[in-house]
ROPA-505712 format. One record per atom (N, C-alpha, C): atom name; x, y, z. Coordinates in Angstrom, 3 decimals, decimal comma, padded with zeros to 6 digits. Atoms other than C-alpha are relative to their C-alpha. Layout:
BEGIN
   atome          u          v          w
      CA          X          Y          Z
...
REM end
This chain:
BEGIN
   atome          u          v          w
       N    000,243    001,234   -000,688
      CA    000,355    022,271    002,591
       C    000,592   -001,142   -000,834
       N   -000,629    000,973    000,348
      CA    002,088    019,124    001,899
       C   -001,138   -001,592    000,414
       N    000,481    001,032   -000,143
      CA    000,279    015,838    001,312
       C    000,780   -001,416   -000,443
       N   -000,682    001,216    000,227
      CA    001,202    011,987    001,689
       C   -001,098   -000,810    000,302
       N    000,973    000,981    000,201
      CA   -000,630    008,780    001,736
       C    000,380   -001,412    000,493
       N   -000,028    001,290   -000,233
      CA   -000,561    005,162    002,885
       C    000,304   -001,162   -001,041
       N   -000,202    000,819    001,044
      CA    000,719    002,788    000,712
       C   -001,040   -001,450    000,184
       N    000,919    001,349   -000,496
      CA   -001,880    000,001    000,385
       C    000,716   -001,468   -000,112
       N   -000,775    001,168    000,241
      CA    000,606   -002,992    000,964
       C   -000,807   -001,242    000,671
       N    001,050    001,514   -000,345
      CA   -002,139   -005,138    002,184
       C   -000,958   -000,366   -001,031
       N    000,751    000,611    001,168
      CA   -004,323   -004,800   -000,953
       C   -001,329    000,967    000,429
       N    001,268   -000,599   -000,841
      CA   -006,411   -001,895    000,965
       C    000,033    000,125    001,192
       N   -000,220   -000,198   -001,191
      CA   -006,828   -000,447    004,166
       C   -001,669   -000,609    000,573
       N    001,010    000,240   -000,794
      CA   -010,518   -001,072    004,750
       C   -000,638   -001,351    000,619
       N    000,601    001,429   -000,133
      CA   -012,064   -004,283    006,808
       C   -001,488   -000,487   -000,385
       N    001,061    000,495   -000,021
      CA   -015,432   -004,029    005,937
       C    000,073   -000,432   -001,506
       N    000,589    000,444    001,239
      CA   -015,324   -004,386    002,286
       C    001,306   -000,883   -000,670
       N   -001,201    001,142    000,638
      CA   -013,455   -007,764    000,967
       C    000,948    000,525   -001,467
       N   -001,060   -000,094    001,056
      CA   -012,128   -006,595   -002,788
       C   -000,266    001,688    000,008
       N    000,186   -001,675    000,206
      CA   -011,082   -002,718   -002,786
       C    000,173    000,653   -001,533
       N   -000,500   -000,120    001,217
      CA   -009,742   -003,156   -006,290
       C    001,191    000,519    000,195
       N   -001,500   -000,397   -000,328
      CA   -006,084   -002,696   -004,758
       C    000,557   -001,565    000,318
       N   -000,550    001,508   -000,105
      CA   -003,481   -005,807   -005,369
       C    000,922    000,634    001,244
       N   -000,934    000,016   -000,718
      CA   -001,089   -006,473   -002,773
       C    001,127   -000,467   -000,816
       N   -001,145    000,301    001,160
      CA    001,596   -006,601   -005,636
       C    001,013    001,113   -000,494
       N   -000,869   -001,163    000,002
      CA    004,755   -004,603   -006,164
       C   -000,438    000,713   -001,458
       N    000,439   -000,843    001,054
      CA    003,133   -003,804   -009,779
       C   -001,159    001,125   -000,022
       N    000,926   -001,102   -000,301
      CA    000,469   -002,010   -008,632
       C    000,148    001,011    000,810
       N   -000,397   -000,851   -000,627
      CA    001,986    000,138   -005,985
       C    001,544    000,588   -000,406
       N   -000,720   -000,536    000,869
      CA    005,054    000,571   -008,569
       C   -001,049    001,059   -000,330
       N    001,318   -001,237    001,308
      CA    001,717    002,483   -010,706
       C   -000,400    000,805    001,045
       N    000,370   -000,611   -001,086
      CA    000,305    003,775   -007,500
       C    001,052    000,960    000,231
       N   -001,243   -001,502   -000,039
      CA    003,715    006,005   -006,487
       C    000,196    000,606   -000,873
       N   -000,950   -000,843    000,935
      CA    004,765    007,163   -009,767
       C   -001,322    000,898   -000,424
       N    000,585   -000,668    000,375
      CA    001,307    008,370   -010,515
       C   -000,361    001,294    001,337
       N   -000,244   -001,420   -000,816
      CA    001,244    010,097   -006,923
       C    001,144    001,180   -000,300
       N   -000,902   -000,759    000,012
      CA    004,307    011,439   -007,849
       C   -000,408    001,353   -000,735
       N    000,337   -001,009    001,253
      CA    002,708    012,757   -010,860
       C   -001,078    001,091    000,469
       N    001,034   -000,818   -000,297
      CA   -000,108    014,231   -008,903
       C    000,683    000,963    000,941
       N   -001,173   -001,114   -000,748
      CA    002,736    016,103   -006,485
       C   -000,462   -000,387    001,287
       N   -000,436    000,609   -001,702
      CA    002,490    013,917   -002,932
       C    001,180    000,240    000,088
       N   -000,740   -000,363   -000,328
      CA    004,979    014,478   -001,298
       C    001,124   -001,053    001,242
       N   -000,733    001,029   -000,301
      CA    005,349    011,263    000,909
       C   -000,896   -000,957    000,354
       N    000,663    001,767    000,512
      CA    004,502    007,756    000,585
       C    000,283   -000,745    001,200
       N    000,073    000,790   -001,496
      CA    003,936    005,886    004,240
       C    000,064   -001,552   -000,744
       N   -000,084    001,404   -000,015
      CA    005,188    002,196    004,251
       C   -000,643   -001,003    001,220
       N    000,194    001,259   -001,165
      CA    003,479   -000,281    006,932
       C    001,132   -001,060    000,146
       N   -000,990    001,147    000,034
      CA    006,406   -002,166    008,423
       C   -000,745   -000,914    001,156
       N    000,729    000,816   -000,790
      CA    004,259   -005,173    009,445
       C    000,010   -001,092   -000,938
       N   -000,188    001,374    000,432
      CA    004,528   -008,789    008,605
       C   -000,802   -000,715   -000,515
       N    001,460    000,360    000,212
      CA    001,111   -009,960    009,034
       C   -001,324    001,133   -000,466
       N    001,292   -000,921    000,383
      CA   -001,911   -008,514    006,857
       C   -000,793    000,417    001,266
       N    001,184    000,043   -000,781
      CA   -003,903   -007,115    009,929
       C   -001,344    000,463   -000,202
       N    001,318   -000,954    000,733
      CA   -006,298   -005,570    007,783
       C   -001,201   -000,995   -000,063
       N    000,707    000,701    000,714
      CA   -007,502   -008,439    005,870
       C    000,565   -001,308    000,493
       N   -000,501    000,926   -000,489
      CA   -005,953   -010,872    007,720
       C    001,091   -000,854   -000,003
       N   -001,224    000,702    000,048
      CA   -002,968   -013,244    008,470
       C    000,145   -001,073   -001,499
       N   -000,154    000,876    001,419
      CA   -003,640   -015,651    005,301
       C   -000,037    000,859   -001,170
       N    000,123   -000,836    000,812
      CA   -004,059   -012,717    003,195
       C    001,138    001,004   -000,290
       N   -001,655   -000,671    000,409
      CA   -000,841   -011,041    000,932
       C    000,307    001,115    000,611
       N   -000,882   -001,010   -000,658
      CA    001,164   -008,525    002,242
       C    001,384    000,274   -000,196
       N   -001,805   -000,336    000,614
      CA    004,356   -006,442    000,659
       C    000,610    000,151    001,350
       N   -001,243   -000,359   -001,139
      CA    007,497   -006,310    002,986
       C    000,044    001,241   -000,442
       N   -000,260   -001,177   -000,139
      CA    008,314   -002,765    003,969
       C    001,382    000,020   -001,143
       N   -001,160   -000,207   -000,049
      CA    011,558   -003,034    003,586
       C    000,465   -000,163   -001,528
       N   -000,711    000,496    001,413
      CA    012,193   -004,896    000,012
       C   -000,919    000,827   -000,885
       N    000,867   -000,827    000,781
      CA    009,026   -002,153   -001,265
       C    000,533    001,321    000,023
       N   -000,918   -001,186    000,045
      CA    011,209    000,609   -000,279
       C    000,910    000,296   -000,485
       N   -000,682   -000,324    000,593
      CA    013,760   -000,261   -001,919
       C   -000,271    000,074   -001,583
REM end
């Protein structure tokens, strides 16, 4: 079986709880992939979405596109 994961580019996926202890910052989901890597995922889901809908429109959010690369 092959496992992959969600990249938390909103800072967290969940709405009920305000701080998940996940930044919406390319340094922390730099540390986040390389240590999946290390754990042997296999693929890393990007949200290509503009607006946080998680945590809301005033709230950070990585671009797909410039986190992929």
């Amino acid at each position: 079986m092959r496992y992959g994961y969600w990249m938390p580019v909103f800072g967290g996926w969940l709405r009920n709880i305000e701080d998940e202890q996940m930044e919406a910052s390319w340094s922390y989901v730099k540390k986040l992939t390389q240590r999946s890597e290390t754990l042997g995922y296999d693929l890393t889901l990007i949200a290509e979405l503009n607006l946080n809908d998680i945590k809301g429109p005033q709230a950070p959010s990585l671009d797909a596109w410039s986190t992929a690369a």
